[in-house]
C-alpha positions as a printed Julia matrix, in Angstrom:
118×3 Matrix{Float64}:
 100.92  11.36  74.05
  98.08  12.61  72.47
  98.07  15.29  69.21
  95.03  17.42  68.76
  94.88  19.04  65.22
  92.5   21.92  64.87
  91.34  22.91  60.8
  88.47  25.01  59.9
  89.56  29.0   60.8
  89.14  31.69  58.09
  88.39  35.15  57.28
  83.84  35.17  57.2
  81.66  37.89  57.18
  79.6   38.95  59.86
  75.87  36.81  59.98
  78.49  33.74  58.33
  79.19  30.78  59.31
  82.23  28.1   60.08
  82.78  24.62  61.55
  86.22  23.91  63.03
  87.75  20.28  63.4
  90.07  18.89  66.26
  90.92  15.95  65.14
  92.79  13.84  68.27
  95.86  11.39  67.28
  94.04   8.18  69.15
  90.55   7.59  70.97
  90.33   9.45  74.18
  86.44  11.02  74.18
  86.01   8.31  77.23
  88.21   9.46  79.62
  88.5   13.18  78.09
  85.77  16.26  78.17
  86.85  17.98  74.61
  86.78  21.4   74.84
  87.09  24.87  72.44
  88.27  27.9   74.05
  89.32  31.34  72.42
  91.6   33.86  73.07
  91.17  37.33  71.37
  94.31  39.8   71.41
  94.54  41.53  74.77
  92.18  39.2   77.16
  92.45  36.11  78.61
  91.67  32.83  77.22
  87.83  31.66  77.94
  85.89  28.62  77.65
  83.59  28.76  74.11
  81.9   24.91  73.98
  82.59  21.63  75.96
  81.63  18.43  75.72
  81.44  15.49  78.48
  82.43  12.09  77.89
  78.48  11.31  78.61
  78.03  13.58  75.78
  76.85  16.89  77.76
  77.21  20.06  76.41
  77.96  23.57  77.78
  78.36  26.96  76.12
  79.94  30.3   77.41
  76.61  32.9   77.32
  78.06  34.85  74.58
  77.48  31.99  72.31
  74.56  30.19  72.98
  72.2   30.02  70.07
  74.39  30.49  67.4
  77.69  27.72  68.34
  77.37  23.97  68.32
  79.8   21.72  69.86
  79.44  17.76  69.09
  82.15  15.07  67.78
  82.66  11.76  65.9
  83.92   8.87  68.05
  84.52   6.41  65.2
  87.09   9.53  63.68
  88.44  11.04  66.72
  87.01  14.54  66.19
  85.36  16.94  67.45
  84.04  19.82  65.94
  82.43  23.53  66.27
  79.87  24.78  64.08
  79.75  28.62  64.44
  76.56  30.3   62.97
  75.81  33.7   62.67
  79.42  35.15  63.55
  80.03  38.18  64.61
  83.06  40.75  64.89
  83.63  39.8   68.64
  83.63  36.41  67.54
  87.31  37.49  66.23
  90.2   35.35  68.24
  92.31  31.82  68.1
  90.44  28.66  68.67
  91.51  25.88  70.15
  91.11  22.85  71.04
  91.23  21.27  74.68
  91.16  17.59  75.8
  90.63  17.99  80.03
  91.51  14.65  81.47
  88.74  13.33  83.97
  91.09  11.13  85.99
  93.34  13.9   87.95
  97.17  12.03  87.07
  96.73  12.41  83.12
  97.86  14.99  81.04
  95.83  17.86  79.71
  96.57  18.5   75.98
  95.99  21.57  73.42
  95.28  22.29  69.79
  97.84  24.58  68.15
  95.02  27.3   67.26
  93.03  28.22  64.19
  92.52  31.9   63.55
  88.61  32.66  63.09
  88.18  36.68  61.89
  85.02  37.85  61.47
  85.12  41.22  59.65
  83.42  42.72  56.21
């Protein structure tokens, strides 16, 4: 069993910035590609940042430029650094560890609430 623990969410401005943690209960980055994804009232939960085991990163469009997804193996976290945040940036993050090998279990954060409003 694995615990992911997600810190970081807050009420920001629009043009702020914020980094969210996921901190994960044991090592797992090898085996795991850590995810965030976000899920605003009223639509559908997407994919926001991902990160491979190989370390390879991949952004949904809306936030390319201004998001940054990378993560500390020696503490078990990954993290999100959100620049330049805007009203639409609005929703609950969390966190996602997608197992590569088919048979393990895919675990998820309990959510952080990130508004973005003035």
């Amino acid at each position: 069993q694995v615990q992911l623990v997600e810190s970081g969410g807050g009420l920001v401005q629009p043009g702020g910035s914020l980094r969210l943690s996921c901190a994960a209960s044991r090592s797992i980055f090898s085996i795991y590609t850590m995810g965030w994804y976000r899920q605003a009232p009223g639509k559908q939960r997407e994919l926001v940042a991902a990160i491979t085991n190989g370390g390879r990163t991949n952004y949904a469009d809306s936030v390319k430029g201004r998001f940054t997804i990378t993560r500390d193996n020696a503490k078990n976290t990954v993290y999100l650094q959100m620049n330049n945040l805007k009203p639409e940036d609005t929703a609950v993050y969390y966190c996602n560890a997608d197992p590569l090998i088919a048979t393990f279990v895919e675990y998820w954060g309990q959510g952080t609430q990130v508004t973005v409003s003035s």
